[in-house]
Each structure stands twice: as structure tokens, then as C-alpha cells.
C-alpha positions in Angstrom: 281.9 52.9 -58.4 278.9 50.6 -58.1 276.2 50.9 -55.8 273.5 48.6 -55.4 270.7 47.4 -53.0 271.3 44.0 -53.9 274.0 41.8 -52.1 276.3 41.0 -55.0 277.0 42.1 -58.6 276.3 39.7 -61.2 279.5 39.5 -62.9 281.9 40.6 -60.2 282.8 38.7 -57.2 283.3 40.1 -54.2 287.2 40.3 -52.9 287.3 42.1 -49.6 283.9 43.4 -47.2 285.7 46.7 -46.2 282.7 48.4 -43.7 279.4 50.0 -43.3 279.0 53.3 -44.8 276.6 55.8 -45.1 275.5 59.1 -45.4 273.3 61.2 -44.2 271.3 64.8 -45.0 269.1 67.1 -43.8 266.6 69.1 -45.5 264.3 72.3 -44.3 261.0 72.6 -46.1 260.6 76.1 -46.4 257.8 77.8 -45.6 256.6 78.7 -48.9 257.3 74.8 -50.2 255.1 74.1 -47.5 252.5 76.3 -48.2 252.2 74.8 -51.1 251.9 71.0 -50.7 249.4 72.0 -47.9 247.3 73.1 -50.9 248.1 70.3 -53.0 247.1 67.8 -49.5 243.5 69.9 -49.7 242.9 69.6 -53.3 245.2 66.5 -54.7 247.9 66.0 -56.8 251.6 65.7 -56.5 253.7 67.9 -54.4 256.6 68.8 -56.4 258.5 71.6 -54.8 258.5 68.7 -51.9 259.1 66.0 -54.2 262.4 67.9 -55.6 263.6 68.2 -52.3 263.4 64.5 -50.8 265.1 63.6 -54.7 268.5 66.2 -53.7 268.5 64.7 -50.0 268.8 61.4 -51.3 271.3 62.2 -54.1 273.2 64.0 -51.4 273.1 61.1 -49.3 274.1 58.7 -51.5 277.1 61.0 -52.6 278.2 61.3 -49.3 278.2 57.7 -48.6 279.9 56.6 -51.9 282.6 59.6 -50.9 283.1 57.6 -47.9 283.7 54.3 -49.6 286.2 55.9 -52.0 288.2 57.1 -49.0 288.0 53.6 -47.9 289.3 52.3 -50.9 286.1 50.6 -52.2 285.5 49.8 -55.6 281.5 49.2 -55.2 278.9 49.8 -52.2 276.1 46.7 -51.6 273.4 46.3 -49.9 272.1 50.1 -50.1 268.9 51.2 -47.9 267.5 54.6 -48.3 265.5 55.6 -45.2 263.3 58.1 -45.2 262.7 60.4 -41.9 260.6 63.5 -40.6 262.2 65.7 -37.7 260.5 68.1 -35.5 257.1 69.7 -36.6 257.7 67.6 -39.9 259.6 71.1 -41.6 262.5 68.5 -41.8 263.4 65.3 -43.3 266.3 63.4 -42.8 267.8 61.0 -45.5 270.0 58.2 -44.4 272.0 56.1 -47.7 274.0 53.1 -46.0 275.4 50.2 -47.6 278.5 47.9 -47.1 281.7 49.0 -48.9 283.5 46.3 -50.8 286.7 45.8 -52.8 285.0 44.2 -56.1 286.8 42.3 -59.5 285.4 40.8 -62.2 284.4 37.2 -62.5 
């Protein structure tokens, strides 16, 4: 499977635009991660426990929106945008991987 934010593939031409797809997750900052990048927000640095987090929600997205294109019978995703989004109080951020499915072949 190929997945990329560009619009075509250098080297493959595009056969068949099959839909949009995408995927979407939901992570809980915990209270103790939280804790923590408060500290890090006083202090400076990075905030890894939250950076760890944001970097499995967005894997997760984009695995559930290539899992999607597969069903589909898509060879390739293009066009990919991440977006990034807090919910509630900010203990939650929501990760949204879309892209359009195609049917790709080579050149």
C-alpha cells in the first residue's frame, strides 16, 4: 500500500479514484502524563509522555484509514492530511488521517 500526502506517485499512474477515506482516534491524556507536561510547560523542554501519545494516535489513524482502503480494494491512498484536534478540557485529542483511495499501476 502506498500512502502519500502528495496527489500522485511518481512512477505510477493513477487507474481508478475509488473514495475518501479516513480514520479517526481518540486519545485520553492521563492524569499523571499530564502532570507531567504541566511541569515541562513551567520549566521547558519537550513533553514526551504527550509526544508518544499524539505519535500512536496518528499511527492508529493512519492504520485505520489504510484498513479502509484495502477493503475497498485500493492499492495506494493520496492526498493524506493529518489533523490534529483537542476535545473537552484538552485531556483528549482527536487524530483524523484522510486521504483518497485509488486503484494505482505502474507507468
Amino acid at each position: 500500500m502506498i500512502v502519500t500526502t502528495t496527489n500522485t506517485v511518481e512512477g505510477y499512474k493513477i487507474d481508478q479514484y475509488i473514495r475518501v477515506v479516513a480514520g479517526e482516534t481518540i486519545v485520553g491524556i492521563n492524569m499523571f502524563k499530564d502532570i507531567g507536561a504541566s511541569f515541562r510547560n513551567i520549566v521547558g523542554g519537550r513533553a514526551g509522555s504527550y509526544e508518544g501519545e499524539v505519535l500512536q494516535a496518528r499511527e492508529a489513524a493512519l492504520g485505520e484509514m489504510v484498513q479502509r482502503a484495502i477493503e475497498l480494494g485500493a492499492n495506494g491512498v493520496v492526498g493524506v492530511d493529518i489533523d490534529y484536534e483537542s476535545l473537552g478540557q484538552g485531556g483528549m485529542v482527536m487524530v483524523t488521517a484522510s486521504g483518497t483511495a485509488v486503484s494505482l499501476s505502474q507507468a
